[in-house]
C-alpha positions as CSV (number, residue, x, y, z in Angstrom):
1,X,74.0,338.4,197.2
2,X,74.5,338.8,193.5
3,X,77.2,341.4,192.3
4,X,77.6,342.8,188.8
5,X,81.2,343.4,188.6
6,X,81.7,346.8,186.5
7,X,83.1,347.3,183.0
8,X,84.3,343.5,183.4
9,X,84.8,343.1,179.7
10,X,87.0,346.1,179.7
11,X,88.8,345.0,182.7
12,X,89.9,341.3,181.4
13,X,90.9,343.4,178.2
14,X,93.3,345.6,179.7
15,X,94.7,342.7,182.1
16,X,95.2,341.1,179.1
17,X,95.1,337.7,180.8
18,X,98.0,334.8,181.0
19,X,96.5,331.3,182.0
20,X,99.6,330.7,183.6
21,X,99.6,334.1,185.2
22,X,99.3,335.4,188.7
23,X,97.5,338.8,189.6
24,X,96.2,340.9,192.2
25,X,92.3,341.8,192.5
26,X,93.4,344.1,195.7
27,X,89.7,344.9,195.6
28,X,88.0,341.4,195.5
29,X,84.3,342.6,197.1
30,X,82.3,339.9,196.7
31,X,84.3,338.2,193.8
32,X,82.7,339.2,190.8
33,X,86.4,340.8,189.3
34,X,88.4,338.0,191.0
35,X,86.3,334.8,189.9
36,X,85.9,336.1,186.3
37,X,90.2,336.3,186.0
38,X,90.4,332.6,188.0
39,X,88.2,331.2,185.2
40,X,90.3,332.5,182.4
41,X,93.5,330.5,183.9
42,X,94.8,327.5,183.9
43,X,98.2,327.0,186.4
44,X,98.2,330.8,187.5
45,X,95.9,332.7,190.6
46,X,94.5,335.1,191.5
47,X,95.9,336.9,195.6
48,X,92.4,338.6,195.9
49,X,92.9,341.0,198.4
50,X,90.1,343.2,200.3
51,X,89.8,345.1,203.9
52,X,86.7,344.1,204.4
53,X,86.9,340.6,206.1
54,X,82.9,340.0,205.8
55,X,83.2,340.6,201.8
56,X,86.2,338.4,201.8
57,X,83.9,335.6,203.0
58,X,80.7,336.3,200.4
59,X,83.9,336.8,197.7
60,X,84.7,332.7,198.8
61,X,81.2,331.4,198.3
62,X,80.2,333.3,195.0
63,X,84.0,332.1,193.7
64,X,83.7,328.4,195.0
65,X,84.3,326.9,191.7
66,X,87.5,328.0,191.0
67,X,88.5,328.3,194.4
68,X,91.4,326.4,194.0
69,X,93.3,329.4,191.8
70,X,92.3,331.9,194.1
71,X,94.4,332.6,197.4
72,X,92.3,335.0,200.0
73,X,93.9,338.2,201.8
74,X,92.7,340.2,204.2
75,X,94.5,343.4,203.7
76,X,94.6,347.7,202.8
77,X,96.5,348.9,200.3
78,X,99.7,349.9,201.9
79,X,100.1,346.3,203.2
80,X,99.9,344.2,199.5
81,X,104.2,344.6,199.2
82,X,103.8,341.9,202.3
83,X,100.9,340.5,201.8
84,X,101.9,339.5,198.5
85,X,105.4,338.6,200.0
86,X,103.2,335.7,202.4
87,X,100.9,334.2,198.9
88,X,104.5,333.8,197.6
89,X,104.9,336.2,195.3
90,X,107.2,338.7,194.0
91,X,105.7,340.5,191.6
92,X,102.2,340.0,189.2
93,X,101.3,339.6,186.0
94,X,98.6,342.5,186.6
95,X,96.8,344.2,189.1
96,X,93.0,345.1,189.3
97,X,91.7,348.0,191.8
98,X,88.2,348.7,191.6
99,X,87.4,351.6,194.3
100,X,83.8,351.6,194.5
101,X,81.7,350.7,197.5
102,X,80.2,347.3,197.0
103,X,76.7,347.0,196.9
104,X,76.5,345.3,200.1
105,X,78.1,347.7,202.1
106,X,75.8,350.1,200.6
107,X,72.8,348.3,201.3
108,X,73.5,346.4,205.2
109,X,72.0,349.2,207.4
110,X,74.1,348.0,210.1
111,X,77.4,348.9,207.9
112,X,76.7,352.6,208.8
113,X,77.5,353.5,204.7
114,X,73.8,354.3,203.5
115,X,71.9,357.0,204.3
116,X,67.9,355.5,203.0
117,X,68.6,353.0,205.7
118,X,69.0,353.7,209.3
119,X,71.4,351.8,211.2
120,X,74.8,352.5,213.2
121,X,77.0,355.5,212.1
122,X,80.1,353.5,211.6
123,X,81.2,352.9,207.9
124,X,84.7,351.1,208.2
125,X,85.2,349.0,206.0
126,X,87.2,347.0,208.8
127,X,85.1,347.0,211.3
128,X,88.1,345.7,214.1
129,X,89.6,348.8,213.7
130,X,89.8,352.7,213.7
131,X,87.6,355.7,214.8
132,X,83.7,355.2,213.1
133,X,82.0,357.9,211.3
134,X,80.1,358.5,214.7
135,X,83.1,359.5,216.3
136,X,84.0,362.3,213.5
137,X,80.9,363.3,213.3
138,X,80.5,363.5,217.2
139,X,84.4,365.3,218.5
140,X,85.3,367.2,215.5
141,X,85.6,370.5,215.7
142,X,83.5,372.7,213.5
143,X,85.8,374.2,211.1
144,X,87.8,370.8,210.7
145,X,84.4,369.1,210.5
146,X,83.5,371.5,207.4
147,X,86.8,371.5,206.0
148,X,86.4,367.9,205.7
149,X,83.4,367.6,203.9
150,X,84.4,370.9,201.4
151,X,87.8,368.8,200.1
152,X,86.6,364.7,200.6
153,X,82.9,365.6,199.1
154,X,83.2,368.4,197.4
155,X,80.4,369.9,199.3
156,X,79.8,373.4,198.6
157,X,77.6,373.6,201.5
158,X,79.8,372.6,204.1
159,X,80.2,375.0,206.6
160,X,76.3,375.3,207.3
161,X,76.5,371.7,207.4
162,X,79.3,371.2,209.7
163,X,77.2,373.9,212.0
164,X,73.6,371.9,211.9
165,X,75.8,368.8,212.4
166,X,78.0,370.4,216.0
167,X,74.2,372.3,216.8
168,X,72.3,368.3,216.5
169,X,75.4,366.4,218.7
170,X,75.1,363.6,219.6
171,X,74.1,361.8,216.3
172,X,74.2,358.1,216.1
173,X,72.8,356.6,213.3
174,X,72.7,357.4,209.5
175,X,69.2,358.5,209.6
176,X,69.8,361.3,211.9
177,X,72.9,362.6,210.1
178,X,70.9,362.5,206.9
179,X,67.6,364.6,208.6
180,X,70.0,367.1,210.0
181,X,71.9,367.7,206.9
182,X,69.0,368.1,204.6
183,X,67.6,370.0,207.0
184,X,70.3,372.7,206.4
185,X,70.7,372.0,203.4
186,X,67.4,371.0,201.1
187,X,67.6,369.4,198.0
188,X,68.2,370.9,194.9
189,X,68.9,368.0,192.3
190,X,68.4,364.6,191.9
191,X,71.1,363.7,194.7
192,X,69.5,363.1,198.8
193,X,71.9,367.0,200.1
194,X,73.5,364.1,202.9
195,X,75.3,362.3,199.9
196,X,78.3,364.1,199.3
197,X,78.6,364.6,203.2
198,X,78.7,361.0,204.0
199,X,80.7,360.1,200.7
200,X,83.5,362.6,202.7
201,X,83.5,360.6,206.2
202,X,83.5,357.4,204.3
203,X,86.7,358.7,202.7
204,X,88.0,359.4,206.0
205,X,87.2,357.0,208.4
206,X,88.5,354.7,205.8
207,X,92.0,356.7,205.1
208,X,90.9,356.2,201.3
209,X,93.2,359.2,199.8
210,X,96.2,358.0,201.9
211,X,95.6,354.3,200.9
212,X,95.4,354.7,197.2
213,X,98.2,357.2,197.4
214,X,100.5,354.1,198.9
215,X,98.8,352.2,196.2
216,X,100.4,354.6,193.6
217,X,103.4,354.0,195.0
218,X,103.7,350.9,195.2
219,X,103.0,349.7,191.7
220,X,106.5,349.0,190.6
221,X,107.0,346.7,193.4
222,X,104.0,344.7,192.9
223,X,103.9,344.5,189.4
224,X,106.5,342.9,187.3
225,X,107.7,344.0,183.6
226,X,105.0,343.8,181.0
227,X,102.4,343.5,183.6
228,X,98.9,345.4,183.2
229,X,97.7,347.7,186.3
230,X,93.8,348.8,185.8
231,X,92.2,350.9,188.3
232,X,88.9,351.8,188.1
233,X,87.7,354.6,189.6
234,X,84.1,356.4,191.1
235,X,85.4,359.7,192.1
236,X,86.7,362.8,190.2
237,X,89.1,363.1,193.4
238,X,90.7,359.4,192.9
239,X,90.6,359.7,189.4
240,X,92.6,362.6,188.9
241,X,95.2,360.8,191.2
242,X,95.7,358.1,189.4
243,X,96.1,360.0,186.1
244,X,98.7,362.0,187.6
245,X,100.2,359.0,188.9
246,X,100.2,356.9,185.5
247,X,101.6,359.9,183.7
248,X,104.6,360.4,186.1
249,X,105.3,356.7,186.1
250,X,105.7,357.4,182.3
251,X,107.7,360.2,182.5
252,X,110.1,358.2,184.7
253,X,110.3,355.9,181.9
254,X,108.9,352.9,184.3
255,X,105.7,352.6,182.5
256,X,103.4,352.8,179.6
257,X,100.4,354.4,179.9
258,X,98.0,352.2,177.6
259,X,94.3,354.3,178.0
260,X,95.1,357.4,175.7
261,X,91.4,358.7,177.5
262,X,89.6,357.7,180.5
263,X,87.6,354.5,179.3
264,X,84.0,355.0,180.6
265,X,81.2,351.5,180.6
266,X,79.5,351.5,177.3
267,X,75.3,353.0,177.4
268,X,74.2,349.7,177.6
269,X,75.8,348.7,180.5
270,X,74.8,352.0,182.6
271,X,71.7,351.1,181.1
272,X,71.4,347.5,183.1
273,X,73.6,348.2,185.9
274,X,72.8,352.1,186.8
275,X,75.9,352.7,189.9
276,X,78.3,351.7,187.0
277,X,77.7,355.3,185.1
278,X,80.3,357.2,186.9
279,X,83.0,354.5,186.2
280,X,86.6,355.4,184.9
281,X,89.1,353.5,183.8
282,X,93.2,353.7,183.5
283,X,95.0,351.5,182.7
284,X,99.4,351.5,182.1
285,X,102.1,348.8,181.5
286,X,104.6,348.1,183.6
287,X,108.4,348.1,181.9
């Protein structure tokens, strides 16, 4: 499958790349991020990271040329301290987290993630393990249910959502989730009413708050002094985290934060690669 890696140009920028260097893509997708830094070293590597183990596998084909300065990890978040601990590392050169969905999960109906193709309800990104968006969708209670899809997806609409969605149980696939939402709730934009809905259940089948919150945390440990962390982000939610993050790492005196402004992909890359136009980026120095 061919991936466009977002703001890549930007990214390597900010990473400021060492060809003796070793850095983190904890988001390696399907490689597009990861094989771009392994090309631009010499004796360093890339640990690319991901949750996804059938993404880690695409990420190995599309990065076969330079395969040898890449060293695959199937892990979350809140797992790189060890994970990087077991590629031999201490601490990085720079770290890369790109938060958006890949384009695969998006599009393989049998992922569970898109809702113009029908296919299981499932949506984890690790499919070996954790409740699917079936089972939230299926034994949550209505209030909690609403709640849910007000603060992960912003959802003004929830409750009479949450209320078609208990009234239609059992609901299966993405199809059905997507007819009963915009049945209660009809289009009024340019946005299909289901998106913001299953945007929140990917969120939390996925723990996606709670994993880029140990993220956050974790920075100092994973990156070394004068190494660059760039996180790019798809989601006013995540991106006011990590702004609030970067700042208090400055405060503390542990860090520099090097984007003065959120850095957003220039017109003519929204223009050829349209899912890149809500793209942010931070970026911040380790001391």
């Amino acid at each position: 499958m061919v991936h466009v890696p977002v703001m890549l140009a930007e990214c390597l920028e900010y990473l400021a790349i060492r060809p003796a260097g070793v850095y983190v893509d904890a988001t390696c997708g399907l490689g597009g991020h990861t094989g771009a830094i392994a090309r631009r070293l010499e004796t360093g590597f890339v640990v690319a990271c991901d949750r996804d183990a059938e993404s880690l596998e695409m990420a190995r084909a599309n990065t076969a040329d330079c395969a040898d300065r890449i060293r695959f990890r199937h892990s979350t978040f809140s797992g790189l301290r060890e994970t990087l601990t077991s590629a031999g590392v201490e601490k990085a050169d720079g770290l890369l987290a790109d938060l958006g969905v890949s384009r695969y999960q998006l599009t393989e109906a049998g992922r569970g993630f898109s809702l113009m193709a029908d296919g299981e309800l499932d949506m984890r990104m690790d499919r070996s393990q954790g409740d699917t968006a079936a089972d939230i969708v299926n034994f949550t209670a209505e209030k909690a249910l609403a709640d849910l899809i007000y603060e992960l997806g912003e959802e003004r609409r929830s409750r009479r959502i949450s209320r078609a969605i208990v009234r239609a149980r059992p609901i299966t696939t993405t199809r059905h989730l997507a007819k009963v939402i915009e049945q209660a709730a009809p289009r009024t934009g340019r946005l299909h009413p289901a998106t913001q809905t299953f945007m929140a259940l990917r969120i939390a089948v996925n723990r996606e708050r709670e994993e880029l919150a140990a993220l956050l945390k974790l920075l100092p440990e994973l990156v070394g002094s004068g190494g660059r962390v760039v996180i790019l982000t798809f989601m006013s939610l995540e991106d006011r985290e990590v702004k609030v993050a970067f700042r208090e790492l400055q405060r503390r005196g542990a860090a520099k934060v090097l984007t003065k402004h959120v850095v957003a992909p220039a017109p003519t890359e929204v223009a050829e690669n349209p899912p890149s136009r809500s793209a942010k980026l931070r970026a911040l120095e380790m001391y």
